[in-house]
VEXZA-219026 format. One record per atom (N, C-alpha, C, O): x, y, z. Coordinates in pm, whole numbers, plus 50000, padded with zeros to 5 digits. Atoms other than C-alpha are relative to their C-alpha. Last residue first. Layout:
<sites>
XYZ
...
</sites>
This chain:
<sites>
500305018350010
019072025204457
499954998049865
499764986849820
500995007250047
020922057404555
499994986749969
500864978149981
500285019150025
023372073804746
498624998149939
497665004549981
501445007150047
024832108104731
499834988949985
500614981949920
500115013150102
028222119904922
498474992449942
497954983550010
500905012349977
028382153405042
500204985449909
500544983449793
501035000750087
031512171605068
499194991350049
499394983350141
500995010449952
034432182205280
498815002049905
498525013049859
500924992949867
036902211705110
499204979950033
499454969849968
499354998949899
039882197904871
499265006450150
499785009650257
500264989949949
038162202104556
501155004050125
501895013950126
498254992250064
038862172904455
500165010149983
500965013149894
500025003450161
036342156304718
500975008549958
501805014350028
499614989250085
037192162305108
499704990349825
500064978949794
498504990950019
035792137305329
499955009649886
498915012249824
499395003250142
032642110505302
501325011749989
501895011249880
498675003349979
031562120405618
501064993149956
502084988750007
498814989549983
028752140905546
501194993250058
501935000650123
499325001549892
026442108805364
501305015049995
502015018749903
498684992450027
023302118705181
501164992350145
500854989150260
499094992349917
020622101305106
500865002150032
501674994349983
499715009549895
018262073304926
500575010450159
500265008850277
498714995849947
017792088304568
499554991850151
498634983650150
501354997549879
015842063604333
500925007450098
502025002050113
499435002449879
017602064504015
499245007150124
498615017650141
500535011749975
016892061503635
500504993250188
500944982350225
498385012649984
017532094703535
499344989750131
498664992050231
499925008749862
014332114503450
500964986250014
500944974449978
499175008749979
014662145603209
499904990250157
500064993850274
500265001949904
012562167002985
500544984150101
500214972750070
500685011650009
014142189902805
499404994450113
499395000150222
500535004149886
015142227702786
499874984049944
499954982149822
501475005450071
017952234402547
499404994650087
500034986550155
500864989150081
021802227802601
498584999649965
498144990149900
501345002250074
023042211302883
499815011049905
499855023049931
501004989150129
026382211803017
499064991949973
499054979649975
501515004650047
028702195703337
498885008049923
498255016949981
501024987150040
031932205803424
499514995549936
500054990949835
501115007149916
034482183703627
498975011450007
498645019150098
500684989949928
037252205703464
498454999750109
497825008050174
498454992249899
039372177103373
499355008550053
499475007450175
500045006349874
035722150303333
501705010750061
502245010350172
498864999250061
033942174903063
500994993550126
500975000950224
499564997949866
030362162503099
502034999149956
502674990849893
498565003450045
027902167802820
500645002450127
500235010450210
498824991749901
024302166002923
501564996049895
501824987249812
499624989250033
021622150102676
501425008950041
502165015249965
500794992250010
019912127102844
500005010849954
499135019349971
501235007550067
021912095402714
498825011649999
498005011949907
500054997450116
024732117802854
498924993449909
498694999449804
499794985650024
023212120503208
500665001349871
500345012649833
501674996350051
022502083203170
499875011749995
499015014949913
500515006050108
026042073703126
498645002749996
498025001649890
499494993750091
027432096903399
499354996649840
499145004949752
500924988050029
025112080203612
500665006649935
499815014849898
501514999550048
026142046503518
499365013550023
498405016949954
500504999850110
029972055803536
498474996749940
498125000049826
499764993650086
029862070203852
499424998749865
498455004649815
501024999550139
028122049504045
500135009749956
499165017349955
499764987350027
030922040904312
498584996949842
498294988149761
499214998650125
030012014704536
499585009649948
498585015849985
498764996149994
028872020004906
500715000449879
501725007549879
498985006849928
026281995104886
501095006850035
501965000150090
500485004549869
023352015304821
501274991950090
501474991650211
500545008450017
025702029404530
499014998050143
499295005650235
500065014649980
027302060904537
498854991050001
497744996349993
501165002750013
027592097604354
499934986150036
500044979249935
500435000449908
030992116704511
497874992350042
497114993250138
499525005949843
033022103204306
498965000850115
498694991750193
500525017050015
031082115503989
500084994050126
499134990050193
499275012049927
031952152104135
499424989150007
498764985450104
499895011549918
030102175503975
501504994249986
502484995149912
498685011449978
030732211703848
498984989650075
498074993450148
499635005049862
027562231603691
501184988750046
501294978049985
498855006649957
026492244903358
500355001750157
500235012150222
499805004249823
023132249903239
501444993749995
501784983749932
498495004150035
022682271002838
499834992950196
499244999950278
499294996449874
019222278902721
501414987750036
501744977149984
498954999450008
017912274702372
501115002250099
502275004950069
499255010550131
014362261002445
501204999949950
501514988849905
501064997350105
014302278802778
500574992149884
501684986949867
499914991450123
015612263103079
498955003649932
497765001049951
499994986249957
014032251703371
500885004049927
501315013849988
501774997150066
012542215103243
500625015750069
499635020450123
500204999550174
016602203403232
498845010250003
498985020349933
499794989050067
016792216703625
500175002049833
500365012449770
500604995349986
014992188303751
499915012349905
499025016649832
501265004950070
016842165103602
498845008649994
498045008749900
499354998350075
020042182203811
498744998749818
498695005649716
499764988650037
018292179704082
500285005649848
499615014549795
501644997650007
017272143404094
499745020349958
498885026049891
500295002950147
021042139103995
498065008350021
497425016949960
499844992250141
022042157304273
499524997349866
499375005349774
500485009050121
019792143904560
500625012349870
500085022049818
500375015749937
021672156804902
499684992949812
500494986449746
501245002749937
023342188704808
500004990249991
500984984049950
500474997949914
027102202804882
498184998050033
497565001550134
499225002849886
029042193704633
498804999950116
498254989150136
500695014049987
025912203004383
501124993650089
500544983950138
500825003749947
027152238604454
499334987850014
498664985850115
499425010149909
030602241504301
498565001950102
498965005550213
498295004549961
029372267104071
500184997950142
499975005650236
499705006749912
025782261103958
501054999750080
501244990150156
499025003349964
024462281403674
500324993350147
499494997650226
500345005049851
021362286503489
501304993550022
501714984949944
498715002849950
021632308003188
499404992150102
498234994150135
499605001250094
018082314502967
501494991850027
501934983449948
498334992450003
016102308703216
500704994849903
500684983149867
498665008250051
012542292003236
501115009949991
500705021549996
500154994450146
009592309003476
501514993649908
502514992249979
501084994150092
008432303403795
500105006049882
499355014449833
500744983450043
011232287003959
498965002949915
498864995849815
500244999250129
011132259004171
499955014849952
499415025049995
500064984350088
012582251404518
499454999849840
499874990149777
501464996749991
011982215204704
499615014749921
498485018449890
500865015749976
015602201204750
498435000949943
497924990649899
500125008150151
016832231004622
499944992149994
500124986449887
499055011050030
016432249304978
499744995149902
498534994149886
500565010550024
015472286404964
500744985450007
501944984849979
499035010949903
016722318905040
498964994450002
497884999250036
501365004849939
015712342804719
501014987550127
502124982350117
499175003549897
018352373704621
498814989650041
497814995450084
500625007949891
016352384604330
500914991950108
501344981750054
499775013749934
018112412204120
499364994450068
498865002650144
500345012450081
016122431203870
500854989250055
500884977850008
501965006749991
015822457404103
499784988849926
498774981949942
500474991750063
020092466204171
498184992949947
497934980949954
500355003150106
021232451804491
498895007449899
497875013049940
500574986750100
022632466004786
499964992349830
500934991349754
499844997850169
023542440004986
499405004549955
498235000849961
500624988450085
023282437005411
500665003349888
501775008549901
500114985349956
024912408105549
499355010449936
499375007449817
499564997649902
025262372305543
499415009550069
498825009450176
499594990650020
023652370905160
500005000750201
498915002750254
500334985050059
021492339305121
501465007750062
502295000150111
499604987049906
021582311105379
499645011649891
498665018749914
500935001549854
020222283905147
500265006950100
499415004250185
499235005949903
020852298604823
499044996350128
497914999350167
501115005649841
018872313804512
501254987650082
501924979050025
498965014549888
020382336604301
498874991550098
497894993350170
500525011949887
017812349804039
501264995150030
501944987249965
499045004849947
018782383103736
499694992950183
499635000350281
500275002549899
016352389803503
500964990650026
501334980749963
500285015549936
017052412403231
500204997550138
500695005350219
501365008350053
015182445903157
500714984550037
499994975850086
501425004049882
017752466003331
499074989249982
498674982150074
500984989050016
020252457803029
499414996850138
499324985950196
500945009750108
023762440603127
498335010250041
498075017450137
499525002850149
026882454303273
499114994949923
499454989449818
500014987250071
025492467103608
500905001649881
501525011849851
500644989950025
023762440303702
499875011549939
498965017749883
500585000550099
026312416603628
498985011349995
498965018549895
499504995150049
028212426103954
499675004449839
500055014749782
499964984349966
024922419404177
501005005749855
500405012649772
501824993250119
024442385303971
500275020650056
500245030949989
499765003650169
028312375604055
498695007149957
498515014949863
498964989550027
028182389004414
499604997949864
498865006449814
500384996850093
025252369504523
500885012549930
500435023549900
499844985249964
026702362604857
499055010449914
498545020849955
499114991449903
026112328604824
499575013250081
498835016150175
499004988150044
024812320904470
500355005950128
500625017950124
498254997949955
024032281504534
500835011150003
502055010450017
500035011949876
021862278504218
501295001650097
502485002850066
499015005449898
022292311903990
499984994450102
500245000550205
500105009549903
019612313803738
501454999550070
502304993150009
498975009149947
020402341803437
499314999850147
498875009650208
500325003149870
017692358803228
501084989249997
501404981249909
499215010549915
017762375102880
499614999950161
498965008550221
499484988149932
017102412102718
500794986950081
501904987950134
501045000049910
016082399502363
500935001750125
502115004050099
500924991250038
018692385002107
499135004450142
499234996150232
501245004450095
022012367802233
498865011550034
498895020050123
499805001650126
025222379202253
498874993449974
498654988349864
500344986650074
024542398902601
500154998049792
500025006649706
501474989150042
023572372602749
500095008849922
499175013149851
500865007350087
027182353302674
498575007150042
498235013449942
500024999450135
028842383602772
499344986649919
499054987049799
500624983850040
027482386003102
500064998749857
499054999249787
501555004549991
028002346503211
499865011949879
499575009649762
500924991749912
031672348303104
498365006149955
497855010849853
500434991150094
032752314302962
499455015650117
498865015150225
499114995750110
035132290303113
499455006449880
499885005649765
501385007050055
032672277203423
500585004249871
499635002449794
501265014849893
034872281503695
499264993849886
498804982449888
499305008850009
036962308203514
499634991950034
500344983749975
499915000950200
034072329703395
501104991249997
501294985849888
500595008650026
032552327103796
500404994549818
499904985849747
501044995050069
035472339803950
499024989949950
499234977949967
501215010849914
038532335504193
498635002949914
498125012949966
499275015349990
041172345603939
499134992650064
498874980850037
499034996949955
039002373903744
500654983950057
500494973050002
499035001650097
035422377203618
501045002850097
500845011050187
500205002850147
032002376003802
501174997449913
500944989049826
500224987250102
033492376704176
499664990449854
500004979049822
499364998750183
033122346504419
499475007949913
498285007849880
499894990249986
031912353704767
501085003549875
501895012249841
500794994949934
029752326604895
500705017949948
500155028349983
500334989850094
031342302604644
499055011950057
498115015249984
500024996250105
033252281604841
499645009749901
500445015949831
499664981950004
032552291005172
500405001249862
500515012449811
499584997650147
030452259805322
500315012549950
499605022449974
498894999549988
030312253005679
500505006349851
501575011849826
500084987449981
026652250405689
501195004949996
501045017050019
500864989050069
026732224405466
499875012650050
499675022349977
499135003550155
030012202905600
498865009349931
499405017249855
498934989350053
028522214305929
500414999749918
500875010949895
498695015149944
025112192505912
501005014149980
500735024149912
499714993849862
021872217905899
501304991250061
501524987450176
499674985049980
021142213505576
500385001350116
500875012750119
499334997350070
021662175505579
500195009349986
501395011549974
498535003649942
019652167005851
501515006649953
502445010650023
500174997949856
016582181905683
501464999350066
502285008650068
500164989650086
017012166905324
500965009350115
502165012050116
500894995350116
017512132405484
500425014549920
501485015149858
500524986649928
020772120305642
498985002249871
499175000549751
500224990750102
022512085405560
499305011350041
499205009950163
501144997850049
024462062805759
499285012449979
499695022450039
499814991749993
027192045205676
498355004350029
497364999249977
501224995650069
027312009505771
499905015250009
499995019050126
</sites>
């Protein structure tokens, strides 16, 4: 019987605090956020009208929003939010927000035009509930992409509930590309997938990734 960890437990387990994936991934290049997610953030703001705002769930270090800063107008607004935050002392330009928060319980105060995720839902407890969350935090034409790992979404019993939550995340809109295990929304909506979350297991092993992950359970 596996057993499961709340919110609580779960931040503070080593497989979460342990985490280095993306704590120090550049905007463009081999380790980056434009190959991860196969557009670069900057130049899609900068092709649309008005000054823009990019969400970065999970931003680490906040390298990627720092580097954007200084390729894109002052006027837009640039939000990482993590659960450690930035190690060490970062020099960031004023329209960055560096916020340390957990995304179990975080909201933002205003919709975004970008909202990005890379390789962060690995590592939280209720992804879908998340993920639902984050439809109503776009703006009406806004763009959310983030990697999952189906694998890592289970049953109360231990079975795999992939394909039903994959199937209600496209029923809600999402597109999910399964080689690059990259997940889209276009356009705010409003979204509640049909699942009660339950909690997380850390000893579910490496996902395809090849680091340790969480595993999500619901009813």
């Amino acid at each position: 019987m596996v057993t499961l960890l709340d919110d609580d437990e779960l931040e503070r387990s080593p497989v979460v605090a342990n985490r280095a994936m993306n704590r120090e991934r550049a905007l463009t290049g081999v380790n980056s956020y434009a190959r991860e997610l196969g557009l670069d953030p900057v130049q899609w703001l900068l092709d649309r009208p008005g000054h823009g705002s990019w969400l970065d769930l999970c931003s680490g270090e906040g390298l990627a929003l720092t580097m954007a800063a200084g390729r894109l107008p002052a006027a837009t607004v640039l939000t990482g939010v993590d659960l450690v935050g930035p190690l060490g002392p970062r020099h960031v330009a004023p329209n960055v927000q560096l916020i340390v928060a957990s995304l179990a319980d975080w909201a933002p105060q205003q919709p975004y035009d970008l909202i990005t995720c890379v390789h962060g839902l690995h590592y939280l407890g209720d992804k879908l509930g998340l993920l639902g969350r984050t439809a109503g935090w776009l703006s009406p034409d806004g763009l959310f992409l983030a990697q999952l790992d189906p694998a890592s979404l289970r049953r109360v019993d231990g079975r795999s509930l992939a394909k039903p939550a994959l199937a209600a995340l496209r029923a809600a809109g999402f597109e999910y590309q399964p080689r690059q295990h990259l997940l889209t929304l276009r356009g705010r909506r409003s979204v509640r997938l049909p699942f009660d979350y339950l909690g997380a297991d850390t000893t579910a092993g490496p996902n395809y990734t090849g680091q340790p992950a969480a595993a999500s359970y619901y009813g």
